[in-house]
C-alpha positions as CSV (number, residue, x, y, z in Angstrom):
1,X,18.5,31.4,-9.7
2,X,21.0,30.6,-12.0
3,X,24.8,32.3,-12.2
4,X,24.8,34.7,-15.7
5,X,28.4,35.3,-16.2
6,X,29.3,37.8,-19.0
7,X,31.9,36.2,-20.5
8,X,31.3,37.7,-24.5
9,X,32.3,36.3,-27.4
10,X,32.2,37.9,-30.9
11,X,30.8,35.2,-33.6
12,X,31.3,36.8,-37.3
13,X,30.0,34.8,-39.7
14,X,31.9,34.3,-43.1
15,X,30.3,32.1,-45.9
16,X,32.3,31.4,-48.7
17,X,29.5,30.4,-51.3
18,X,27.3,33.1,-50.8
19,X,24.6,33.0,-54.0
20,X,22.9,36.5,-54.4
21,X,26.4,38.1,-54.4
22,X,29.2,36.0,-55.3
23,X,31.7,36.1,-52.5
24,X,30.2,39.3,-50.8
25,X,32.0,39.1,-47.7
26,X,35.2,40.0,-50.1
27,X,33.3,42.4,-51.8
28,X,35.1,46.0,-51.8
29,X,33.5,49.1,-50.2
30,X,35.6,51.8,-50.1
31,X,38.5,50.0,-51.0
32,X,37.8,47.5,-47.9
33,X,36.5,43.9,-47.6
34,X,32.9,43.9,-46.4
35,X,34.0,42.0,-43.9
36,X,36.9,44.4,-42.1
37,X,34.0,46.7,-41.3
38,X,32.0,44.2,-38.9
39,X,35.8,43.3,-37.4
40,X,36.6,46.4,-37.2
41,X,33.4,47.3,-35.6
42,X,33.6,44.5,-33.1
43,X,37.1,45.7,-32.1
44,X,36.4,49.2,-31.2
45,X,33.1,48.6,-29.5
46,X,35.4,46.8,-26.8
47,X,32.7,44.7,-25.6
48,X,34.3,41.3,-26.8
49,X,37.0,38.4,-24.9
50,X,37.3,37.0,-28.4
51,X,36.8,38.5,-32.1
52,X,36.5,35.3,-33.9
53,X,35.5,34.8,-38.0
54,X,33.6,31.7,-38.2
55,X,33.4,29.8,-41.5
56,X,33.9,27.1,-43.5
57,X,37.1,28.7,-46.1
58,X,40.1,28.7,-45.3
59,X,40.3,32.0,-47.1
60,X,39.3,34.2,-43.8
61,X,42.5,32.3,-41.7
62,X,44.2,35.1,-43.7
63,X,41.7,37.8,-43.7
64,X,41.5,36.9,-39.6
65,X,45.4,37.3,-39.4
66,X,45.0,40.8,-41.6
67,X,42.9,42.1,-38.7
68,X,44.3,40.5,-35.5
69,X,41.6,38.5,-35.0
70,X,40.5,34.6,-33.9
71,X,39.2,32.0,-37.0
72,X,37.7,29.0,-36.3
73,X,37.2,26.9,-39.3
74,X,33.9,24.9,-39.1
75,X,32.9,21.9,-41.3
76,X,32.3,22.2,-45.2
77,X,28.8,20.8,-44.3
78,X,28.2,23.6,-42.4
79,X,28.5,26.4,-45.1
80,X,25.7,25.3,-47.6
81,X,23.4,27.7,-48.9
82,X,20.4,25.1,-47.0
83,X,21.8,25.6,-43.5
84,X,19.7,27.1,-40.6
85,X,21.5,29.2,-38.3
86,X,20.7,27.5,-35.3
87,X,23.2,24.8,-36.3
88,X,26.0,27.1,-36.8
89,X,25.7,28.8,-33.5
90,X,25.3,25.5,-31.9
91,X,28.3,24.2,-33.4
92,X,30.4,27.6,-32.5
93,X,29.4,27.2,-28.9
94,X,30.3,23.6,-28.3
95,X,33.6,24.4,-29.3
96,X,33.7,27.7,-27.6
97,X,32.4,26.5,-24.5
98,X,34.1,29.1,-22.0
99,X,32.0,31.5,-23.7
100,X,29.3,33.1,-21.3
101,X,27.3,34.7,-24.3
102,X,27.9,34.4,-28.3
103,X,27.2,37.9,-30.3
104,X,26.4,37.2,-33.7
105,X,28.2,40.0,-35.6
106,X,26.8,39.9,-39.6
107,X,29.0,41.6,-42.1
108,X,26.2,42.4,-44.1
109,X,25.4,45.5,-41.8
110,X,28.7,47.0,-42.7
111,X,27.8,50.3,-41.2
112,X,26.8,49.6,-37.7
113,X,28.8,51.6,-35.6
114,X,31.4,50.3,-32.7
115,X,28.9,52.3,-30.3
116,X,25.8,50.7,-31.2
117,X,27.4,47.3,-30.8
118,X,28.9,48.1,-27.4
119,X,25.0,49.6,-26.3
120,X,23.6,46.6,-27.9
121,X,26.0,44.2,-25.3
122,X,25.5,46.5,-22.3
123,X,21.5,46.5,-23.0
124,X,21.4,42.4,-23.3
125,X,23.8,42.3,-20.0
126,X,21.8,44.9,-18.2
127,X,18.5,43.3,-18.9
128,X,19.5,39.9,-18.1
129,X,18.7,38.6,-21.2
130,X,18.6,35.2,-22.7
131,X,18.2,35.7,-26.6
132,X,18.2,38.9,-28.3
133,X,18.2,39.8,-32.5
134,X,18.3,44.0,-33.6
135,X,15.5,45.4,-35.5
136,X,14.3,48.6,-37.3
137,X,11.3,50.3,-35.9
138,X,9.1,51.6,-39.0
139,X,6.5,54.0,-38.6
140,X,4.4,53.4,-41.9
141,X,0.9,51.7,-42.5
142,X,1.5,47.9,-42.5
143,X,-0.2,45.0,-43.5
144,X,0.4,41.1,-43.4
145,X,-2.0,38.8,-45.3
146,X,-4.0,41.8,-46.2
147,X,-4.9,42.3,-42.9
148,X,-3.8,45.6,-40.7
149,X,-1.5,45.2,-38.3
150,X,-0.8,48.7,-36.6
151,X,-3.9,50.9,-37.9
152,X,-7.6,51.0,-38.0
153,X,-9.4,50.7,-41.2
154,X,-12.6,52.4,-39.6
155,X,-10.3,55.2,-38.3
156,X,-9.6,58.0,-39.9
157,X,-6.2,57.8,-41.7
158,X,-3.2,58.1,-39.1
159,X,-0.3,59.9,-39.3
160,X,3.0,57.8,-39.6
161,X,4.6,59.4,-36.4
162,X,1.5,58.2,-34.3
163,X,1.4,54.6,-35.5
164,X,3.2,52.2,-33.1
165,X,6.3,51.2,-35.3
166,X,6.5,47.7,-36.7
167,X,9.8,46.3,-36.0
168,X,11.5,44.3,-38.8
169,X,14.5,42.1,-38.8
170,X,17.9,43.6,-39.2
171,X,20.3,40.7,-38.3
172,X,23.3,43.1,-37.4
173,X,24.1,41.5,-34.3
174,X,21.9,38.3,-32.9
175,X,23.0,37.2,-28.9
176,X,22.3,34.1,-27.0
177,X,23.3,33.3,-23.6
178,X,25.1,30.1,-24.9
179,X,23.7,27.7,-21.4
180,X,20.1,28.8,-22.4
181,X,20.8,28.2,-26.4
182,X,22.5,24.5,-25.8
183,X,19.6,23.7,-23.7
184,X,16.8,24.6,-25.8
185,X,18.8,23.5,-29.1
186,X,19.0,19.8,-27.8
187,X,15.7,19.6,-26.4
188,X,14.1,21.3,-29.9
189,X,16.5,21.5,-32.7
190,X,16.3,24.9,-32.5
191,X,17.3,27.9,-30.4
192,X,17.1,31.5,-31.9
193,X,14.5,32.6,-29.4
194,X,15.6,30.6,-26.4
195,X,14.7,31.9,-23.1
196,X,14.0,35.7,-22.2
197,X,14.0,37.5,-25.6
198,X,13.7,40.7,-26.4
199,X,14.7,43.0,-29.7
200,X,17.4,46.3,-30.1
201,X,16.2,49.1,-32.2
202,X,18.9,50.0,-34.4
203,X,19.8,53.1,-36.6
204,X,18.3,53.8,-40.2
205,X,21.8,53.2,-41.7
206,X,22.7,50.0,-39.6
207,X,19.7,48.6,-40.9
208,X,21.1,48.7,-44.4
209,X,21.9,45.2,-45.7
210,X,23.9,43.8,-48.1
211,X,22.2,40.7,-50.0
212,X,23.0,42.0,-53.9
213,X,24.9,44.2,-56.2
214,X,22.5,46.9,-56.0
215,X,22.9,47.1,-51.8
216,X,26.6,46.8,-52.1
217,X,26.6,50.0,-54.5
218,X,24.0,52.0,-52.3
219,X,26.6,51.3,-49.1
220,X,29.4,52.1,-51.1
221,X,28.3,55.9,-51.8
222,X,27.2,56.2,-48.4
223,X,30.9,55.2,-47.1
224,X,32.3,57.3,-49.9
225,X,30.2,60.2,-48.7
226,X,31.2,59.6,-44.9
227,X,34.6,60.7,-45.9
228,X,33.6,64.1,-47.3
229,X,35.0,66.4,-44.9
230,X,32.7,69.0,-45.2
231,X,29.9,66.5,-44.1
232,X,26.4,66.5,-45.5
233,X,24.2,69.6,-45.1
234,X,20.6,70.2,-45.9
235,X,20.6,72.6,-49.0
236,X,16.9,74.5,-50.2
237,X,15.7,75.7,-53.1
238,X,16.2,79.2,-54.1
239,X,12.5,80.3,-53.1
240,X,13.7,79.6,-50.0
241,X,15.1,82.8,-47.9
């Protein structure tokens, strides 16, 4: 049985030629890069050896300095829209090879919690796990290729909270034990679900995700209505005693 050491390492990923949204990793919300919010994040989870912004601008040297972070600069090559992923962890491990496990932070979740990323370490750790990527369970009727996927046709129609959820892709944080990922990335060219997977269940607003204009306004008004200090309360209508 192999050693698993622990030793975690914080990969935020930081394109510069982002297409959907032109430079959305410098994007305000609140006032705030996009970006500061996965650092931050990262930071305060306290689950991390090294923070370290991975990209191929030199612009995030300075925004890593701004937040007391690591940069590693990797080739231009490497930051095309036509990259997979695989080669951009790959690369980040084989020149970060005391790392034990690589946690894939993405700024485009910008309101995942410091908890949730610290749970989401401890439960990859605890469960001896190999490859792991978050997701958001969804209890609605589902279909892929017109066919159902978690209901019965010939059954009458469920209700949503007794369907088994679907669980899609969120992205906020991806982690690979980085001995596992190598392996299976130069035997296959590719690594993503190397070894023992398994998925994290994250919150409804972690699940969020910034790929336009219209997400980045949506998160904004959430942030901006995080810093009400009355909070958010349920209000009725008037028929309502």
């Amino acid at each position: 049985m192999r050693n698993k050491k622990n030793n975690i390492f914080a990969m935020i990923p930081a394109r510069f030629g982002s297409t959907r949204l032109k430079l959305k990793n410098l994007a305000l919300l609140d006032g705030k890069p996009m970006i500061s919010y996965a650092i931050n994040a990262a930071k305060n989870s306290n689950a991390f050896e090294k923070i370290i912004l991975n990209s191929e601008h030199s612009i995030f040297s300075d925004i890593a300095k701004r937040y007391e972070v690591d940069f590693y600069k990797r080739k231009r090559e490497l930051g095309g829209s036509s990259i997979k992923a695989d080669n951009v962890v790959y690369d980040f491990i084989l020149k970060h090879p005391e790392a034990d496990i690589v946690a894939w932070v993405n700024p485009t979740s910008p309101l995942q919690t410091d908890k949730e990323i610290s749970d989401i370490c401890n439960f990859f750790v605890k469960n001896n796990l190999d490859s792991l990527i978050t997701v958001e369970d969804k209890r609605v009727h589902s279909m892929f290729n017109s066919i159902p996927v978690n209901y019965n046709i010939d059954d009458i129609f469920s209700q949503t909270q007794d369907l088994i959820p679907v669980q899609t892709f969120v992205y906020s944080v991806m982690m690979w034990r980085t001995e596992i990922f190598r392996e299976e990335f130069e035997r296959n060219g590719r690594a993503f679900f190397c070894g023992k997977f398994n998925t994290y269940p994250v919150s409804k607003e972690t699940s969020l995700i910034v790929k336009n204009k219209e997400d980045l306004m949506v998160i904004d008004l959430i942030m901006r209505s995080h810093n009400n200090k009355d909070g958010y309360t349920v209000q009725y209508d008037d028929l309502v005693k």
